[in-house]
SEKE-562826 format. One line per field, with one value per residue (C-alpha): residue number from 1; residue in three letters; x, y, z; chain. Coordinates in nm, 3 decimals, m for minus. Example, Ala and Ser with C-alpha at 12.3 -4.5 7.8 and 13.67 -1.06 7.14 Angstrom:
<pts>
num: [1,2]
residuo: [ALA,SER]
u: [1.230,1.367]
v: [m0.450,m0.106]
w: [0.780,0.714]
cadena: [A,A]
</pts>
This chain:
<pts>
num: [1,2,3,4,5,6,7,8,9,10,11,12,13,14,15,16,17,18,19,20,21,22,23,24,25,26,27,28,29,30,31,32,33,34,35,36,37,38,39,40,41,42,43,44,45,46,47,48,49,50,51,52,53,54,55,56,57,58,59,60,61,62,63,64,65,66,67,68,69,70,71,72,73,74,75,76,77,78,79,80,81,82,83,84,85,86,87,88,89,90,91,92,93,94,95,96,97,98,99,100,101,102,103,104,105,106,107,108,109,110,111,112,113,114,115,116,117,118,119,120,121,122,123,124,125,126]
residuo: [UNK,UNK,UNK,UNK,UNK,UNK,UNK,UNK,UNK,UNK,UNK,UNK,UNK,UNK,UNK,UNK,UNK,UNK,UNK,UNK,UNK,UNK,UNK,UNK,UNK,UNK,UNK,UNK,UNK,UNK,UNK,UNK,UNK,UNK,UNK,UNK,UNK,UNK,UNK,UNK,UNK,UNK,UNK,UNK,UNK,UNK,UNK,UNK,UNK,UNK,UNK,UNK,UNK,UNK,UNK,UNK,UNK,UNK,UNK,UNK,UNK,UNK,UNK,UNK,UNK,UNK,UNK,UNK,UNK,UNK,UNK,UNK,UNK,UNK,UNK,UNK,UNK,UNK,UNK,UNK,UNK,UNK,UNK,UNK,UNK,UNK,UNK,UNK,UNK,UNK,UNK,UNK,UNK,UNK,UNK,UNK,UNK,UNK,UNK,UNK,UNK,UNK,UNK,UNK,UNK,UNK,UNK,UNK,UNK,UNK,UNK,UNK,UNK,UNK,UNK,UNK,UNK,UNK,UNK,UNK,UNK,UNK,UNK,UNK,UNK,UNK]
u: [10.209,9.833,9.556,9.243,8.928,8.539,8.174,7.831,7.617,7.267,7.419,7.658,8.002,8.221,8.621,8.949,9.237,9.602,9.855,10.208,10.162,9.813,9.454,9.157,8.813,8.559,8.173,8.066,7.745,7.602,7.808,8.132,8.271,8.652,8.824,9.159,9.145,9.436,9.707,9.662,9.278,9.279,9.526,9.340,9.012,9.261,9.410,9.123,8.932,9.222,9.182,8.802,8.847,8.748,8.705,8.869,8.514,8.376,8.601,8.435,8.395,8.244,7.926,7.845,7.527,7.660,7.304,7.378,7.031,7.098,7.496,7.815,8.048,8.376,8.654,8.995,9.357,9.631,10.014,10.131,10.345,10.144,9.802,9.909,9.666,9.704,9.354,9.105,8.979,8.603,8.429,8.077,7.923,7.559,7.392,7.222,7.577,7.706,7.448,7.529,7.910,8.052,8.394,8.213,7.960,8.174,8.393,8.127,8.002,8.392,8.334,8.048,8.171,8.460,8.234,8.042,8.350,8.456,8.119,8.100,8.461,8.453,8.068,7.792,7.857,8.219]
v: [8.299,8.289,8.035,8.102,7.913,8.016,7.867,7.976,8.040,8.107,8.474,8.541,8.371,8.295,8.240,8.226,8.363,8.297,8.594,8.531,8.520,8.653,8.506,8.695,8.586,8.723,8.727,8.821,8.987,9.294,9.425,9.244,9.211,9.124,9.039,8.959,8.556,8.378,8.208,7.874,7.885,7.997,7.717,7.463,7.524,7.512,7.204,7.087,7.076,6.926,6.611,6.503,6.162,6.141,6.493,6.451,6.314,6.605,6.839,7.011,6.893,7.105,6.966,6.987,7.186,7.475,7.566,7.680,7.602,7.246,7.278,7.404,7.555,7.545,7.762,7.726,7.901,7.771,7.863,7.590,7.388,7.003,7.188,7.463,7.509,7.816,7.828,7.854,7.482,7.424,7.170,7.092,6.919,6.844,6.939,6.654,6.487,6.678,6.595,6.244,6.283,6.358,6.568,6.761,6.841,6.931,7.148,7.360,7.383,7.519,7.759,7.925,7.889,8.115,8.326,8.374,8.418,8.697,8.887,8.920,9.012,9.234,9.433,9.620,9.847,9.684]
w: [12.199,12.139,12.288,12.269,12.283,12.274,12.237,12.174,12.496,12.529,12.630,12.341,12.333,12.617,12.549,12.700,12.599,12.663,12.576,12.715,13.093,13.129,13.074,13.016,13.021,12.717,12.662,12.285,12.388,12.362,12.649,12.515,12.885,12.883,13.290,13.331,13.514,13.678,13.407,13.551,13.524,13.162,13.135,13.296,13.080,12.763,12.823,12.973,12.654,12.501,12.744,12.700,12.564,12.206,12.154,11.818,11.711,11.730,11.490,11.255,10.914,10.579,10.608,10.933,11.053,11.258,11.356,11.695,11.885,11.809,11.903,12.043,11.825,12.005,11.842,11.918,11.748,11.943,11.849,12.121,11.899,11.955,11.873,11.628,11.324,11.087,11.095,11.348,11.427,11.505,11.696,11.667,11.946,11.954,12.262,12.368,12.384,12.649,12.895,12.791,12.856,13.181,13.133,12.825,13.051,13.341,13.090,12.974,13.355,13.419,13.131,13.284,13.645,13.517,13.377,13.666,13.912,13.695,13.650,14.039,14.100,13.843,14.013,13.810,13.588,13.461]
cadena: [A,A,A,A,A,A,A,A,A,A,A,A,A,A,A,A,A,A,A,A,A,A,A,A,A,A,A,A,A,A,A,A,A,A,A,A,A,A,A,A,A,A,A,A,A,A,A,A,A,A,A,A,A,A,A,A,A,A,A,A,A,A,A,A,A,A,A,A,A,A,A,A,A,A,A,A,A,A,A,A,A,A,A,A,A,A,A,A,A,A,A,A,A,A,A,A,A,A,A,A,A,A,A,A,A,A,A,A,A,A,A,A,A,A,A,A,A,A,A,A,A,A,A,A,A,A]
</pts>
Protein backbone atom coordinates (compact mmCIF):
# COMPACT_ATOMS: atom_id res chain seq x y z
CA UNK A 1 0.00 0.00 0.00
CA UNK A 2 0.94 3.56 -0.99
CA UNK A 3 0.78 6.95 1.21
CA UNK A 4 2.30 9.61 0.25
CA UNK A 5 2.05 13.22 0.92
CA UNK A 6 4.17 16.43 -0.24
CA UNK A 7 4.13 20.39 -0.29
CA UNK A 8 5.85 23.20 -1.88
CA UNK A 9 8.83 24.69 0.19
CA UNK A 10 10.76 27.64 -0.38
CA UNK A 11 13.57 24.79 -1.24
CA UNK A 12 11.68 22.55 -3.68
CA UNK A 13 9.11 20.02 -2.37
CA UNK A 14 9.28 18.06 0.72
CA UNK A 15 7.08 14.62 1.00
CA UNK A 16 6.61 11.52 2.81
CA UNK A 17 6.10 8.42 1.65
CA UNK A 18 4.64 5.25 3.06
CA UNK A 19 5.54 1.87 1.12
CA UNK A 20 4.56 -1.26 3.12
CA UNK A 21 6.66 -1.10 6.28
CA UNK A 22 9.11 1.60 5.40
CA UNK A 23 8.97 5.51 5.20
CA UNK A 24 11.16 7.60 3.30
CA UNK A 25 11.58 11.18 3.43
CA UNK A 26 11.89 13.25 -0.20
CA UNK A 27 13.00 16.84 -1.24
CA UNK A 28 12.07 17.78 -5.04
CA UNK A 29 15.04 20.05 -5.50
CA UNK A 30 17.75 20.23 -7.53
CA UNK A 31 19.57 17.62 -5.51
CA UNK A 32 16.31 15.41 -5.23
CA UNK A 33 17.55 13.96 -1.76
CA UNK A 34 15.52 10.77 -0.78
CA UNK A 35 16.44 9.17 3.33
CA UNK A 36 14.86 6.35 4.56
CA UNK A 37 12.81 7.84 8.19
CA UNK A 38 11.30 5.69 10.91
CA UNK A 39 7.58 4.03 9.91
CA UNK A 40 5.96 5.59 12.81
CA UNK A 41 7.26 9.12 11.98
CA UNK A 42 6.17 8.97 8.36
CA UNK A 43 3.00 7.76 9.95
CA UNK A 44 2.59 10.30 12.37
CA UNK A 45 3.06 13.27 9.77
CA UNK A 46 0.39 11.27 7.52
CA UNK A 47 -2.18 11.00 9.85
CA UNK A 48 -1.25 13.97 11.32
CA UNK A 49 -2.37 16.02 8.43
CA UNK A 50 -5.38 14.02 8.34
CA UNK A 51 -6.33 15.38 11.97
CA UNK A 52 -6.04 19.33 11.63
CA UNK A 53 -9.54 20.30 12.34
CA UNK A 54 -11.27 21.57 9.31
CA UNK A 55 -8.71 20.69 6.97
CA UNK A 56 -11.42 19.59 4.60
CA UNK A 57 -11.78 23.47 3.91
CA UNK A 58 -8.96 23.64 2.35
CA UNK A 59 -9.26 20.87 -0.58
CA UNK A 60 -8.62 21.95 -3.68
CA UNK A 61 -11.21 23.02 -5.99
CA UNK A 62 -10.85 23.89 -10.12
CA UNK A 63 -10.63 27.33 -9.60
CA UNK A 64 -8.44 27.74 -7.09
CA UNK A 65 -5.14 29.84 -7.58
CA UNK A 66 -2.30 27.37 -7.19
CA UNK A 67 0.18 30.24 -7.34
CA UNK A 68 2.62 28.86 -4.99
CA UNK A 69 4.27 32.22 -3.48
CA UNK A 70 0.91 32.98 -2.15
CA UNK A 71 0.24 29.12 -0.97
CA UNK A 72 0.82 25.59 0.00
CA UNK A 73 -0.02 23.04 -2.30
CA UNK A 74 -0.29 19.91 -0.27
CA UNK A 75 -0.50 16.66 -2.38
CA UNK A 76 -1.57 13.57 -1.07
CA UNK A 77 -2.44 9.71 -2.90
CA UNK A 78 -3.36 7.51 -0.19
CA UNK A 79 -4.52 3.71 -0.93
CA UNK A 80 -5.56 3.43 2.96
CA UNK A 81 -9.06 2.39 2.45
CA UNK A 82 -10.99 5.64 4.65
CA UNK A 83 -8.80 8.17 2.51
CA UNK A 84 -8.39 6.35 -0.83
CA UNK A 85 -8.82 8.66 -3.97
CA UNK A 86 -7.88 7.34 -7.52
CA UNK A 87 -6.50 10.52 -8.01
CA UNK A 88 -4.05 12.53 -6.37
CA UNK A 89 -6.03 15.02 -3.93
CA UNK A 90 -4.71 18.66 -3.51
CA UNK A 91 -5.01 21.06 -0.83
CA UNK A 92 -4.51 24.63 -1.15
CA UNK A 93 -3.79 26.48 1.88
CA UNK A 94 -3.03 30.12 1.82
CA UNK A 95 -0.06 31.07 3.68
CA UNK A 96 -1.06 33.62 5.82
CA UNK A 97 -3.51 30.96 7.33
CA UNK A 98 -1.09 28.84 8.74
CA UNK A 99 0.52 31.34 10.88
CA UNK A 100 -3.02 31.99 11.96
CA UNK A 101 -3.72 28.28 12.83
CA UNK A 102 -1.91 26.43 15.37
CA UNK A 103 -1.77 22.52 14.35
CA UNK A 104 -1.31 23.71 10.50
CA UNK A 105 1.42 25.57 11.62
CA UNK A 106 2.90 23.03 13.89
CA UNK A 107 2.43 20.39 10.95
CA UNK A 108 4.38 22.15 8.49
CA UNK A 109 7.05 22.92 11.39
CA UNK A 110 7.05 18.76 11.77
CA UNK A 111 7.54 18.62 8.01
CA UNK A 112 10.65 20.52 8.02
CA UNK A 113 11.88 19.23 11.41
CA UNK A 114 11.88 15.82 9.56
CA UNK A 115 13.55 17.23 6.96
CA UNK A 116 16.15 18.59 8.86
CA UNK A 117 16.72 15.39 11.13
CA UNK A 118 17.31 13.54 8.01
CA UNK A 119 19.72 15.97 6.15
CA UNK A 120 22.13 15.72 9.22
CA UNK A 121 21.88 11.99 9.76
CA UNK A 122 22.23 11.44 6.43
CA UNK A 123 26.04 14.12 6.27
CA UNK A 124 27.34 16.13 3.19
CA UNK A 125 27.66 14.85 0.22
CA UNK A 126 24.45 12.22 0.52
Amino acid sequence: MIRSISFNDRNGDIGVELNGDRAFLRQDSPEHTRAEIPYHDGLNLLEGFYDIPRIEEYRGKKSDNRQTSIQYLVVIYDEMPQHYSDEWLDYVIPKDSVALNPELNAWFENMRTTKRQADAESGPGE
